[in-house]
N, C-alpha and C positions, 0 to 999 in steps of 0.2 A: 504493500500500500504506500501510496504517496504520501510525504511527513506535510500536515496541514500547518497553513502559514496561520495565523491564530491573530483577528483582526479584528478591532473592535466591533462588538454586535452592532446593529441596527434595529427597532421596530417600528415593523409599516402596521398603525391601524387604520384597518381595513372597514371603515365607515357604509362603502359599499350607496345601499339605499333604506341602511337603517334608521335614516333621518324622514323615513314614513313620507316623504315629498314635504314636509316641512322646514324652510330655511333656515330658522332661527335652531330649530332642532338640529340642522347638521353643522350652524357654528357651536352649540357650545358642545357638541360630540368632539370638536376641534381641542376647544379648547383642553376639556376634561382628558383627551388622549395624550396632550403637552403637557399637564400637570403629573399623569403617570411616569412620564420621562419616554413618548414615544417622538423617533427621529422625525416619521412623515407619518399624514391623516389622507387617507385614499377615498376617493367617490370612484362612484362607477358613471359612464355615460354610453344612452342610447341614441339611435335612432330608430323608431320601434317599427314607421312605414318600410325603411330599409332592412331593417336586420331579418323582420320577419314574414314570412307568406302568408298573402290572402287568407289563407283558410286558420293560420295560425294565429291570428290577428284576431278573427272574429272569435276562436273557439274561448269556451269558457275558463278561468284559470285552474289546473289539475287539483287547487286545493285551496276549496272557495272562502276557507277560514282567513286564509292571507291573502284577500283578493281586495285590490282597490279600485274593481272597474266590474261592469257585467260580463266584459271577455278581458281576455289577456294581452287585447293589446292597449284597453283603455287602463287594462292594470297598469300595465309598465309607461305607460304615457303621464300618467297620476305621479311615478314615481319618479322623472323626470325634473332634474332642475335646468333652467335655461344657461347659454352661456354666459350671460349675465351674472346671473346667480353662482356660476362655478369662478367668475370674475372676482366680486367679491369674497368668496370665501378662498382664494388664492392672496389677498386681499387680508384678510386677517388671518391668516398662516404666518403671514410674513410680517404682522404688527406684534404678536405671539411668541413669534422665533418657532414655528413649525414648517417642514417642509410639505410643502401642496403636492397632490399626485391626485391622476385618475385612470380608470383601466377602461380601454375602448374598446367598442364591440363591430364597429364599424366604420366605413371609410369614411362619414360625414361627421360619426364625433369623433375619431382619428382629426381630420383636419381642425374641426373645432377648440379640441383642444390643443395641440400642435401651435395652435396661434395664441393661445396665454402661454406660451414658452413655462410650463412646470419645471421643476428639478429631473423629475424622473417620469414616464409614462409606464402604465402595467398593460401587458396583454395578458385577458386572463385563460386558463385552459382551453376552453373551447372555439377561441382565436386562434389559436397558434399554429394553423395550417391558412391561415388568411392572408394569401400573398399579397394582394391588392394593397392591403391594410396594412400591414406590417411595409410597402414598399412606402408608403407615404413616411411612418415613423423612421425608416430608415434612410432616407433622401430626405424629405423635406424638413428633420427636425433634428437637434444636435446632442439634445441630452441624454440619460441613459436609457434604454427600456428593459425592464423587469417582466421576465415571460414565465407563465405555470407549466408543466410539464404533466397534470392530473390528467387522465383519460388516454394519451399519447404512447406511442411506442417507439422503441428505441430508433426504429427508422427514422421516424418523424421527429424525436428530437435531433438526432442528426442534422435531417433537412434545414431546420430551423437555424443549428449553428452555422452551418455549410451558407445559407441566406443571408446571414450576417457578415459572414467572412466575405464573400463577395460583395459588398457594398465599398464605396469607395470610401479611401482617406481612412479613420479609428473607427468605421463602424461596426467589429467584432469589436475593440476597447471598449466597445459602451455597450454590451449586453451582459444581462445578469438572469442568470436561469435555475428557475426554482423547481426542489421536487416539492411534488403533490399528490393528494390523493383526496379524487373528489369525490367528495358526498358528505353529506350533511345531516350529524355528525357522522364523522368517520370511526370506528371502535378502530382500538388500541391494535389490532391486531392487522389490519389494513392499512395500517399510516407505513408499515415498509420503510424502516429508518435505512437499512440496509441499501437500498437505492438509492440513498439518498449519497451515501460514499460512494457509488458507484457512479456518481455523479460527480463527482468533486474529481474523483482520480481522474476519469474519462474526461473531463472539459476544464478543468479550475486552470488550464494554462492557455484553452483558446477562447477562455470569456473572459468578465470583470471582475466576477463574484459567482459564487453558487447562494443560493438562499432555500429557505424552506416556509411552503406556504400549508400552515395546519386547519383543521377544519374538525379536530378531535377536542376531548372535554377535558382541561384544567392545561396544567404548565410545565408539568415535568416534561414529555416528549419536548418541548421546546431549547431546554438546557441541552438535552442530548443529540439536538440536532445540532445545537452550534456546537456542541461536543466533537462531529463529525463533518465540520466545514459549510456549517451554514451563515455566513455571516450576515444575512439579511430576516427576518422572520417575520411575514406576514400574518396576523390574527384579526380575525373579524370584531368587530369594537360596535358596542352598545350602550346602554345605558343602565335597561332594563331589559332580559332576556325572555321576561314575559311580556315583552311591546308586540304587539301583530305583524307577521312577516317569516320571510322562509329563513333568512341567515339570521335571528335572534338567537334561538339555540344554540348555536355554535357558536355563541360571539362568544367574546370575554366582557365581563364588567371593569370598572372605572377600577377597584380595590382587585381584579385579576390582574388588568393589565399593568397595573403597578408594581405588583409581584413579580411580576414577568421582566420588565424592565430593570428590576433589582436585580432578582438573581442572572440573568445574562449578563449584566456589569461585572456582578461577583465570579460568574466563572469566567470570563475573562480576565481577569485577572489571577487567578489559578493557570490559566495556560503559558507557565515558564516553567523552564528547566530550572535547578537549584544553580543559585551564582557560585557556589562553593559548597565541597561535600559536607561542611558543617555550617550551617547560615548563622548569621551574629545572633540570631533570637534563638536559638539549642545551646550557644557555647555557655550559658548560664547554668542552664540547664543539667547538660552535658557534664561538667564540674561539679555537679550537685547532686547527679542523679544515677548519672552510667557508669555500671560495675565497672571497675578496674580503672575508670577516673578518680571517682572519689576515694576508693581505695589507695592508688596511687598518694596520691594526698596527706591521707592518714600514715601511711608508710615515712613521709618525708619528716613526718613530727619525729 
């Protein structure tokens, strides 16, 4: 196995459209996310006449509990904040000290957001055979993009880096590609941490970063991915996990993701070799306590 370069974590919450189509609701999801100690607050953006078909548009939403329309496409239209509105809240990310991000589903909110120039753009899983879309992020826009790798197979992720590499000038320097596993939640036994190294070894030298996007319940899997070269960590982020919607569940609360932000601080800082076989904070110790030192000692009286 390849020796992981061990780089300070990141966390993206994943705000997504837990802000129920309320604005004020997805500022202080913002906010609340930056007091946890999160790096960036992520939206999602549709176009819902584009992304989806006729027939997928009028049908009913598959689970009419979380429905914000009579079909599915007036759901996701409901859920919709205009460019405006993603204006502004790129807008107070940046009065905050948060970094803005959104994940696009398609070419017209690809370009739309493209043009608030973010830090970072996400493509999420089920994008990431979207040549179209991904050629605009990669041509017409400079910063990094973060891609899911959930639902994909190794072919396909291939494709994806191979897409990158042929863009002109650093545009493999600016990809960052996350293991995933989609579904919502994912059991413990389906998250496949192990892919997640097999990800790092296989690409951490022709992309920017490896990360890991979890979709599972509480925080330990998260340590252990940056354990294993994740240095990016996407979690879905709420408020209240009983608010109505499909990714509540799987979110994290305000007091999770704080946790979460803690301890990935603290195991990075665990990720060094000892600067010397006895570190200054043992040799007290060491003297006081370890057969044949203190021993030693007694002997000189």
């Amino acid at each position: 196995m390849t020796r992981i370069d061990f780089k300070q974590p990141h966390v993206m919450a994943e705000i997504g459209c837990n802000h129920m189509g309320e604005f004020e609701t997805a500022k202080e999801l913002l906010t609340l996310a930056k007091e946890a100690g999160a790096s960036v607050g992520k939206f999602q953006k549709r176009c819902p006449k584009e992304l989806l078909t006729p027939e997928q548009y009028a049908a009913p939403h598959p689970n009419p509990r979380n429905a914000y329309g009579d079909t599915y496409g007036a759901h996701r239209e409901y859920l919709e904040l205009t460019v405006d509105q993603h204006r502004e809240l790129k807008k107070h990310c940046e009065e905050i000290g948060l970094g803005y991000s959104c994940s696009v589903w398609d070419v017209t909110s690809a370009k739309e957001i493209v043009s608030l120039n973010p830090i970072l753009i996400k493509v999420g899983s089920p994008s990431n055979q979207h040549w179209e879309m991904q050629k605009v992020l990669r041509d017409e826009y400079g910063g990094d993009i973060h891609i899911s790798t959930g639902m994909t197979t190794k072919e396909e992720v291939e494709k994806i880096v191979t897409f990158w590499e042929e863009g002109a000038g650093d545009a493999k320097n600016r990809l960052v590609l996350y293991n995933c596993t989609s579904g919502y939640p994912v059991p413990f036994e389906d998250v496949c941490l192990l892919e997640l190294r097999e990800l790092y070894d296989k690409y951490h030298a022709r992309v920017k970063a490896i990360g890991f996007s979890g979709h599972h319940l509480g925080i330990a899997v998260d340590v252990a991915a940056y354990a294993m070269g994740a240095q990016w960590n996407e979690r879905h982020f709420t408020k209240d996990r009983t608010w109505k919607g499909t990714d509540h569940a799987a979110s994290l609360e305000p007091a999770g993701l704080t946790k979460l932000c803690r301890d990935l601080q603290a195991t990075w800082k665990c990720m060094t070799p000892k600067a010397s076989e006895i570190l200054p904070i043992e040799k007290e110790q060491r003297a006081k306590l370890k057969w044949g030192c203190y021993n030693a000692a007694e002997v000189k009286k």
